[in-house]
C-alpha positions, -999 to 999 in steps of 0.1 A, spaced: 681 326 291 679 292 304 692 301 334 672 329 342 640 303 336 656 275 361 664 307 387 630 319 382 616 284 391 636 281 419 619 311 434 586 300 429 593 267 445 610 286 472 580 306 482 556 277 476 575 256 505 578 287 529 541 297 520 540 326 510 523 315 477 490 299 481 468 280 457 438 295 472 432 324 458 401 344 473 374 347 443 393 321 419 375 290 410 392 258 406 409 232 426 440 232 449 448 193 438 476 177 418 467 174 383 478 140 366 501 147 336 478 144 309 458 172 323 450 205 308 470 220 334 500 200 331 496 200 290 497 241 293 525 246 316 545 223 293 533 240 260 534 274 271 567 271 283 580 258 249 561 290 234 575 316 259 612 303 256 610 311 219 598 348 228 625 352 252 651 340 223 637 365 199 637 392 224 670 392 226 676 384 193 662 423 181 678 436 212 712 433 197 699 435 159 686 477 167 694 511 187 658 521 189 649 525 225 611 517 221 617 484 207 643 475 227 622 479 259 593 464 247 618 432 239 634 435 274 601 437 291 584 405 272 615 390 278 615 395 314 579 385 316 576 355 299 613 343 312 595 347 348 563 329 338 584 304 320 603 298 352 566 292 373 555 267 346 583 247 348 583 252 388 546 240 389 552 208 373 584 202 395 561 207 424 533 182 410 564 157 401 552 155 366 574 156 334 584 185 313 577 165 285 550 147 264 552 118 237 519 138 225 519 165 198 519 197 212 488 213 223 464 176 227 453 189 259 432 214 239 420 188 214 443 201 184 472 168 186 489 170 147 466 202 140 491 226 162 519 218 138 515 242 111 527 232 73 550 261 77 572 245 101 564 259 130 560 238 163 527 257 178 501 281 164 519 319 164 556 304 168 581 311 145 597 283 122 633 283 119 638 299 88 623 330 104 641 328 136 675 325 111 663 360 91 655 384 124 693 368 129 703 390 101 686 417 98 694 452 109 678 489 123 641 494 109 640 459 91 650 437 121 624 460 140 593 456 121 599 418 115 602 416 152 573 433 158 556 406 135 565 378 143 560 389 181 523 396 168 514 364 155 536 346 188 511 368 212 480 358 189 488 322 192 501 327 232 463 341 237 445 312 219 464 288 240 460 312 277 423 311 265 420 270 264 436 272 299 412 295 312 383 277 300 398 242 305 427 241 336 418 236 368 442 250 388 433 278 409 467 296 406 472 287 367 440 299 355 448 330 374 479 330 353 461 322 319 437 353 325 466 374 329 487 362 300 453 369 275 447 404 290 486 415 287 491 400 254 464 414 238 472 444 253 507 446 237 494 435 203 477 466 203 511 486 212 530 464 183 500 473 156 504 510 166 541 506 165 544 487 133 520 517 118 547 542 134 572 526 112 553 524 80 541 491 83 515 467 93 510 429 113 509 400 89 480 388 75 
């Protein structure tokens, strides 16, 4: 999984020196300079990354955990996803030569410092705290299944909250860009996982 992240940076980094991926995007506002690292830009790429690696890990965690093809696609394909975006991130702040991590709590670039950490446990808003990473470890068919489907629920809420402050607050032509698509997929597959949680006789968490 971590390979697949530092591959998928590579890439990025490989089209960015040949050109063939611009930060001028016709129609996008925003800037084409080097944010500083305590930007929103920077803060995001780092955060989000953190956030998507956990997705990826679950992913593949009910991929092994369940025969049923629906879910199993649906983990493959978030996994793909965000392992790919994860790999940009990362890719981005190699390219701006600014560090992959912060001595700030999680999520200050959207105001929220200490506030991210939840009592639970659980590093950023949506993310899953150990313990319940450690259960979907040992659960099987229909039960691994719907706690997937979840705890992948509440990690897309939280991934949407956080896309949103980059939308409204990056300025990065290309990451915003990013950001806009992350809300719209997300919330699109939290409508799939509802339905699909319904389909198995139960519902997201409250």
């Amino acid at each position: 999984m971590r390979q697949a992240g530092l591959v998928a940076g590579a890439a990025v980094l490989a089209l960015l020196a040949a050109g063939a991926i611009s930060y001028a995007v016709a129609g996008d506002e925003g800037t084409d300079r080097t944010p500083s690292a305590d930007s929103a830009d920077a803060g995001f790429a780092r955060d989000m990354a953190v956030h998507h690696q956990q997705a990826v890990e679950m992913s593949y965690l009910v991929r092994d955990r369940t025969d049923d093809e629906e879910v199993r696609r649906l983990a493959y394909d978030i996994a793909q996803t965000q392992a790919n975006q994860r790999g940009m991130m990362l890719g981005w702040l190699d390219l701006w030569e600014l560090p992959k991590v912060s001595a700030d709590p999680p999520m200050t670039w959207m105001g929220m410092g200490d506030a991210a950490s939840g009592e639970d446990g659980a590093l950023m808003p949506g993310m899953a705290t150990d313990a319940e990473m450690e259960r979907l470890g040992t659960l099987e068919g229909k039960q691994a299944e719907v706690f997937y489907l979840q705890l992948m629920t509440d990690h897309h809420k939280g991934g949407v909250h956080m896309a949103q402050g980059c939308v409204h607050a990056c300025e990065v032509r290309v990451e915003k860009r990013l950001a806009r698509g992350m809300v719209e997929a997300q919330e699109s597959e939290i409508g799939l996982m509802t339905e699909m949680l319904r389909e198995r006789g139960a519902a997201p968490r409250p």
